[in-house]
C-alpha positions in Angstrom: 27.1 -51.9 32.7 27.3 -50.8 29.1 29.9 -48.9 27.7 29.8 -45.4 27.6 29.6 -45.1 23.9 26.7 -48.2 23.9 23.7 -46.9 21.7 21.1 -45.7 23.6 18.2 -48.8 23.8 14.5 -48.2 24.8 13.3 -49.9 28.0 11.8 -53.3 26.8 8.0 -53.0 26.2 5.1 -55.0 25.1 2.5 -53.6 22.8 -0.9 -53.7 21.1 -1.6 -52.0 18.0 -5.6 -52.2 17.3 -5.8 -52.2 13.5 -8.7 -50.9 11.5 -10.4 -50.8 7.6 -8.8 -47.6 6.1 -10.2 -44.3 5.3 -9.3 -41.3 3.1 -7.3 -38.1 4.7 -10.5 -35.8 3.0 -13.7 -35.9 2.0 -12.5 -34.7 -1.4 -12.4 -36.3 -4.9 -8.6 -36.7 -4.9 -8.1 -38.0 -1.4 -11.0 -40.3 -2.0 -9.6 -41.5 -5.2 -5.9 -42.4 -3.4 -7.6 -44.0 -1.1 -9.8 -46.6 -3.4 -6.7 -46.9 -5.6 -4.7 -48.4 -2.4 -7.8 -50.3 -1.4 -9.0 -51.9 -4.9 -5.9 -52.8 -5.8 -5.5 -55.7 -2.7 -5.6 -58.7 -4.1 -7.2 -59.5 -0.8 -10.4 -57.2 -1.2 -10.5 -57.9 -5.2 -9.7 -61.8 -6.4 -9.8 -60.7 -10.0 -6.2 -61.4 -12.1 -4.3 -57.8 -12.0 -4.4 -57.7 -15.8 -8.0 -57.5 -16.4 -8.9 -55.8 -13.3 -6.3 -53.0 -13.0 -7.8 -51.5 -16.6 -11.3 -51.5 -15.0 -9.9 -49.6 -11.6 -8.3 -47.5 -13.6 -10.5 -46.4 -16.1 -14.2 -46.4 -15.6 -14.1 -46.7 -11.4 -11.0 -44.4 -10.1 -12.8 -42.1 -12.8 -16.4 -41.8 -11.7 -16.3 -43.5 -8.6 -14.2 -41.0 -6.2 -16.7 -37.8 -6.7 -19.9 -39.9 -5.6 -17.9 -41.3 -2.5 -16.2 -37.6 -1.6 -19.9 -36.7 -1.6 -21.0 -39.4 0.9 -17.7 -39.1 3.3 -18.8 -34.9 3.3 -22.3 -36.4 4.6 -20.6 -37.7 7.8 -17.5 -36.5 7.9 -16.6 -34.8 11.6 -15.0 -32.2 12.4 -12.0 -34.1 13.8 -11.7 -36.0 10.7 -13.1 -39.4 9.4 -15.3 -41.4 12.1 -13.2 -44.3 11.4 -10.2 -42.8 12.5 -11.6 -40.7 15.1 -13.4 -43.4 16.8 -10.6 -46.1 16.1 -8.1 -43.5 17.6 -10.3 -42.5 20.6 -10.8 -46.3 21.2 -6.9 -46.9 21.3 -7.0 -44.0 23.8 -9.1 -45.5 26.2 -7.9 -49.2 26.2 -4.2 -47.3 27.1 -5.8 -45.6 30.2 -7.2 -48.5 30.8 -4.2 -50.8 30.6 -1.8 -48.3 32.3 1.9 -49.0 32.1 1.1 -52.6 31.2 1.2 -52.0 27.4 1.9 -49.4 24.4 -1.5 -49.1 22.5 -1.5 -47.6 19.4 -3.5 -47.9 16.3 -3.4 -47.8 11.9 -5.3 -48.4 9.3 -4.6 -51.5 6.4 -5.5 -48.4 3.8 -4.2 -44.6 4.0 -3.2 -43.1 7.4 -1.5 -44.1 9.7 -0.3 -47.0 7.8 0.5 -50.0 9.5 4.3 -50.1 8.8 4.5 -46.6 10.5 3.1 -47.2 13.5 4.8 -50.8 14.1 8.2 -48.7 13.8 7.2 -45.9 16.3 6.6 -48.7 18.2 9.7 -50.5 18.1 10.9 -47.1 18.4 9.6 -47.1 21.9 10.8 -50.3 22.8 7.8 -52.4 22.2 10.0 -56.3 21.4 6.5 -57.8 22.0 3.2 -56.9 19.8 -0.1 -57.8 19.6 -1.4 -57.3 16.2 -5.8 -56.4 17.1 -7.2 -56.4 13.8 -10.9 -55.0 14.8 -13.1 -57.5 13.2 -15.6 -59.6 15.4 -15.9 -62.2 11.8 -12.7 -63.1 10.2 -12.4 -62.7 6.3 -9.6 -62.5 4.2 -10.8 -59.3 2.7 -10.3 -58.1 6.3 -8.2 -59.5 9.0 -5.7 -61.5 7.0 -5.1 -58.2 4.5 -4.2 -56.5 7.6 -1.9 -59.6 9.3 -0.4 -59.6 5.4 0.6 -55.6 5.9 1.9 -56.5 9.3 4.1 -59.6 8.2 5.5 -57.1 5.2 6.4 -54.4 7.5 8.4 -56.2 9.3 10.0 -58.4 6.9 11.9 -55.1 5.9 13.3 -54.9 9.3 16.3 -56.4 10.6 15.4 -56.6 14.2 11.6 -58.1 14.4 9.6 -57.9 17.4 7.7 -61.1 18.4 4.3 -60.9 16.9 0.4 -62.3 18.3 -2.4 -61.9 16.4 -5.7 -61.4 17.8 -8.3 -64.3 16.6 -11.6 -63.6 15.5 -14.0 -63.0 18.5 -17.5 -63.3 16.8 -18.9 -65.7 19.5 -16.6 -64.7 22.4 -19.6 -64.2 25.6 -17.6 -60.8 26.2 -17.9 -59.4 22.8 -22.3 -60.6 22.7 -22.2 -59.5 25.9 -20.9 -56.1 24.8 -23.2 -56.1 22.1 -26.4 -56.8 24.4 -25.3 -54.2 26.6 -25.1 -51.3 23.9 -28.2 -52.5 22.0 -30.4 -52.9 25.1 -29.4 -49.1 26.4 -29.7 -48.0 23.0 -33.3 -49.0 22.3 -34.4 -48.0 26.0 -34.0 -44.6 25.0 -35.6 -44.6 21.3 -38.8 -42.8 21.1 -40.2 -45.5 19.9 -40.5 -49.4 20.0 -38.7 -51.2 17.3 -41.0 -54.1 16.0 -38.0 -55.4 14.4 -33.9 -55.9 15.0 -31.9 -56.1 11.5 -28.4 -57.2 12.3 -26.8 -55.9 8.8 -23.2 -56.7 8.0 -20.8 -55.7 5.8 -21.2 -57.9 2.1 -19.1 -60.7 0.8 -18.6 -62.0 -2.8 -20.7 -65.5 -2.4 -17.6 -67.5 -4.0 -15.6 -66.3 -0.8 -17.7 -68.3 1.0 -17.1 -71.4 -1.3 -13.5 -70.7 -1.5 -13.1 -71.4 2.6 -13.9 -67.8 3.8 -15.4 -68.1 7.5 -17.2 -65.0 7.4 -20.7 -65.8 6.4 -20.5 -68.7 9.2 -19.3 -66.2 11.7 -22.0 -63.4 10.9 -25.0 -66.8 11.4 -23.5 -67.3 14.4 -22.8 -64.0 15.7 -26.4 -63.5 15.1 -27.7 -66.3 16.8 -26.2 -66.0 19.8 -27.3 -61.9 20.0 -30.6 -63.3 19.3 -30.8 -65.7 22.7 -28.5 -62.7 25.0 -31.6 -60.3 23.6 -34.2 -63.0 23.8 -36.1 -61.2 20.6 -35.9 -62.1 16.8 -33.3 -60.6 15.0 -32.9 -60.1 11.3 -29.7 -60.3 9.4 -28.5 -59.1 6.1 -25.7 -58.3 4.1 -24.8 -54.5 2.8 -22.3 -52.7 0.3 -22.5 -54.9 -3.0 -19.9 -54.1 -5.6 -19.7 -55.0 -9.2 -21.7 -57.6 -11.0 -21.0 -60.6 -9.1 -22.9 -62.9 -6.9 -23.2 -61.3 -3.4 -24.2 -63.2 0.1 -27.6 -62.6 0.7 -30.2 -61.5 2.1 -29.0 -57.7 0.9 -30.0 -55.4 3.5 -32.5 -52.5 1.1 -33.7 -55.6 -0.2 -34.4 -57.2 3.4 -35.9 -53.6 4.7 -38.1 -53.8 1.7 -39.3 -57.0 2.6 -40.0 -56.1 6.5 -41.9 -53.8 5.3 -44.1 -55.3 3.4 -44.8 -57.9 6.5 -46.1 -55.3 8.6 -43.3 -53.9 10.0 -43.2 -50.2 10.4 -40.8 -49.2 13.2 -37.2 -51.1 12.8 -34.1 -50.3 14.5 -30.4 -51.2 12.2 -27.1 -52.0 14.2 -24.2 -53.2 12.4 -22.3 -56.0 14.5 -19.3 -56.6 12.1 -18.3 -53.1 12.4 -16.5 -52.2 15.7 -16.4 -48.6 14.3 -18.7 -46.5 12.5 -17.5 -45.7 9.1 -19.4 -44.3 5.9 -20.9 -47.8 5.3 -22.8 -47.3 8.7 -23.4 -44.2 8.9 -24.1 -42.8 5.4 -25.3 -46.4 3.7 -27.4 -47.2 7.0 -28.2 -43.9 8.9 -28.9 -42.1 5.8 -30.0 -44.3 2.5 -31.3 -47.4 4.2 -33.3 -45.3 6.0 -34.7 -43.4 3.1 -35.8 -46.8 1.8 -37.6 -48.0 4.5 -39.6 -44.7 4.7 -40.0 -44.6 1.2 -41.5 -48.7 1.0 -43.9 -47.1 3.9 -41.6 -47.6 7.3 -42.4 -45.4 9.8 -39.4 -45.1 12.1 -36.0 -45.7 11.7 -33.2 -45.7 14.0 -29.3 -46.3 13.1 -27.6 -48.3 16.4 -24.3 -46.8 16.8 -21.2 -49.5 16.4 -19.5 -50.0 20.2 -16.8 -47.0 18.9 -14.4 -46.3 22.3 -17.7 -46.6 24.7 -17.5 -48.2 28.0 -18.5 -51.5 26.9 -16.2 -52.0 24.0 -13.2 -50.9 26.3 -14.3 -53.6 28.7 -14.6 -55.5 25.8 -10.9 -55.4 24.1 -9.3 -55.1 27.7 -10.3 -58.9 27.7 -9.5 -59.8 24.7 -6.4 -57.8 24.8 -5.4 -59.0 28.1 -6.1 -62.9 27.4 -3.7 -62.9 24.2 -1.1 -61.1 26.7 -0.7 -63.9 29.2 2.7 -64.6 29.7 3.4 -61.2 28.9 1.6 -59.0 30.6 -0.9 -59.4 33.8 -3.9 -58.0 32.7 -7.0 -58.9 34.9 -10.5 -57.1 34.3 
């Protein structure tokens, strides 16, 4: 027994905190602008040396930037708040009723709120001396999932008592995360109005020399593709989105693609975005909204935005296997 003056301890617990992108707290110029200062300034998401790039953020960007984005986040913005967070929260909801006592679920965001360092200490707070770190992202990148390990790693390199840490690997060509795609895309389309004669597959852009430099990404978006493309059995398109700056980009870009598709005779295309596990302002203002005003305006007919998997049935299924596989040996977690 412990003495009677022992500090009280938490039950022992194992947990799994689902991490995603970041998003501002408001659709306003000043939240926005706090947001993209946190953001541009990872050396992770911008490889440019901090003494010529941190006078360019500063000045012209953080300046002009944060009013044209407010403008787009009001476009989509919900009433309970960012769809990032909404749908990343509601997600972490249902994988805990799903789990049951097995494991703590919880969630953050690499950028803005909640941050990654507070919700690893409620966590330890609660006794969780095991964690899963879930970065979201099917395709690893640095820009991405290592960013959001680094956060981890320097959250708890301030505490004296760690928990064990796992790390979720990439899962861009696990059969349960296609499978989950070809699941929402086929019930999806089934109930369009219409008949897509084309499938683009658009994913968020990468800086060409990350791919040179060692990045995965690119290699994981081909292949993520591909194998959608044989669970669909149809063609599917593919193209890159959200180009920054002046430098080289991967290609094809995605208005540039729907330009193209039109002008081969396609007139009714349906978009979904398979690197996003959320939908955020670069799926549902740059896809649902100006994408689609380009291919109407090159002559498209019908558009449809594919939601991402958010917290639906199949992307619960989804990260319950994931989830539970990186849990054996510390958790039983059979779906």
């Amino acid at each position: 027994m412990l003495p009677a003056d022992h500090p009280s301890i938490a039950t022992p617990r194992v947990g799994v905190l689902l991490i995603n992108l970041g998003t501002p707290d408001a659709p306003d110029p000043a939240s926005v602008r706090r947001y993209l200062a946190e953001f541009l300034s990872d050396p992770r998401v911008v490889e440019i040396p901090r003494l010529i790039w941190q006078p360019i953020l500063h000045g012209v960007i953080l300046t002009t930037r944060p009013k044209k984005s407010a403008h787009a986040y009001q476009q989509v913005w919900m009433t309970e708040g960012s769809p990032l967070a909404v749908h990343t929260r509601d997600t972490a909801a249902a994988l805990q009723r799903a789990m049951g006592q097995d494991a703590v679920v919880d969630w953050a965001m690499r950028y803005g709120n909640p941050s990654i360092a507070s919700r690893l200490a409620a966590m330890k707070a609660q006794g969780c001396e095991r964690i899963l770190l879930a970065p979201l992202y099917p395709q690893y990148s640095a820009a991405t999932t290592a960013t959001a390990l680094d956060a981890a790693f320097a959250a708890m390199a301030k505490m004296r008592w760690q928990p064990a840490v796992r790390s979720l690997p990439p899962y861009h060509d696990d059969p349960a995360y296609i499978e989950a795609l070809r699941l929402s895309i086929t019930q999806q389309m089934a109930a369009l109005d219409f008949k897509p004669d084309a499938l683009l597959a658009s994913f968020h852009g990468m800086p060409e020399r990350t791919l040179h430099l060692g990045d995965p990404y690119h290699c994981h978006a081909v292949k993520t593709v591909r194998l959608l493309q044989e669970a669909l059995s149809l063609p599917v398109h593919m193209s890159f989105q959200s180009r920054f700056g002046r430098a080289k980009w991967l290609e094809p870009e995605t208005e540039a693609t729907l330009t193209r598709l039109v002008k081969e005779g396609v007139r009714n295309i349906a978009v979904v975005t398979p690197g996003f596990s959320a939908d955020c302002l670069e799926t549902l203002e740059e896809i649902g909204l100006r994408a689609k005003e380009v291919f109407l305006a090159e002559g498209g007919e019908k558009f449809a935005f594919l939601p991402c998997l958010n917290a639906s049935p199949e992307a619960i299924t989804l990260y319950q296997r994931l989830v539970g596989r990186e849990l054996s040996g510390w958790v039983d977690q059979r779906v």
